[in-house]
C-alpha positions in Angstrom: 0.0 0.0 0.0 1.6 3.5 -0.9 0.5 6.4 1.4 1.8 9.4 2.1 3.6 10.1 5.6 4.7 13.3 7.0 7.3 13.4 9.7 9.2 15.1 12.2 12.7 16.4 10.7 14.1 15.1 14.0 12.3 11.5 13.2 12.9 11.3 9.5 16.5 12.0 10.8 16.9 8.7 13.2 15.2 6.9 10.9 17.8 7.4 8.4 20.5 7.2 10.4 19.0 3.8 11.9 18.5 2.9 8.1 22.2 3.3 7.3 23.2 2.1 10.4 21.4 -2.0 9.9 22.4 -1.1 5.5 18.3 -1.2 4.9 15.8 0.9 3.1 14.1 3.4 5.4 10.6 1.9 4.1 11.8 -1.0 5.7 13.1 0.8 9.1 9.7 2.8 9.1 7.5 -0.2 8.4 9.8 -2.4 11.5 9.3 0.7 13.6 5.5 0.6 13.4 5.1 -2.7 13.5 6.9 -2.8 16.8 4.8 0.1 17.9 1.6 -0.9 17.5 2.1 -5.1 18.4 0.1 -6.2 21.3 3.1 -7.0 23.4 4.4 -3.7 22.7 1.7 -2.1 24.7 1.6 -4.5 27.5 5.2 -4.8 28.0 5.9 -3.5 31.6 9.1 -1.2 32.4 11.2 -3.3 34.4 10.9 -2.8 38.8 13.2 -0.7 40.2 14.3 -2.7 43.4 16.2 -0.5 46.3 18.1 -2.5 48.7 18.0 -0.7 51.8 21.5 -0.8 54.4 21.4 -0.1 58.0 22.7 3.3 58.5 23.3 5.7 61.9 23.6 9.5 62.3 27.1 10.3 63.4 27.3 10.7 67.5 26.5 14.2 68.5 24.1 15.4 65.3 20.6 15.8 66.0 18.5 14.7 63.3 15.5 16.5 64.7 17.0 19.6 64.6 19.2 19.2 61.8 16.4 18.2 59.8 13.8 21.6 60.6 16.7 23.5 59.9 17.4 22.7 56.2 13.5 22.3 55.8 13.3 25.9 57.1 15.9 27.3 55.2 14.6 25.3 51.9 11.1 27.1 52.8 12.9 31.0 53.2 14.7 30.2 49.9 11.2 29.5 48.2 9.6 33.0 50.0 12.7 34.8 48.7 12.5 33.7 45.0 8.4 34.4 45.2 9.0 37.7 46.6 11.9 38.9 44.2 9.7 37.7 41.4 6.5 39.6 42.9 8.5 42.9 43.3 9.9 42.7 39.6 
């Protein structure tokens, strides 16, 4: 079936460097790349888990996490009233 496509210059681009790349006709990369698209798998296919492994961790003696903690949080929160400010007053 002939049809006519119009593309992205930054698609038609890596699809003709992929074309060069496997030494195949860019018909054939565009028709591979919407096959692969559009198969059933394709959609179904999860993104692989992320798995954290947690490690046992301590505060150094002496530093209070409490404190420590408000601190930076407090300071993050004056940063964010200074920015919104300087951006009102301009």
């Amino acid at each position: 079936m002939r049809t006519t496509l119009t593309l992205d210059p930054d698609v038609a681009q890596l699809l003709a460097k992929e074309a060069a790349r496997r030494g195949v006709t860019f018909k054939q990369v565009v028709n591979d790349a919407i096959r692969r698209g559009l198969s059933p798998r394709a959609s179904t296919r999860a993104a692989p888990r992320y798995r954290v492994r947690p490690h046992k961790t301590a505060l150094r003696p002496g530093i209070d996490a409490a404190a420590g903690f408000n601190r930076l949080a407090d300071e993050l929160e004056d940063d964010a009233v200074i920015t919104k400010v300087g951006a009102a007053a301009r």
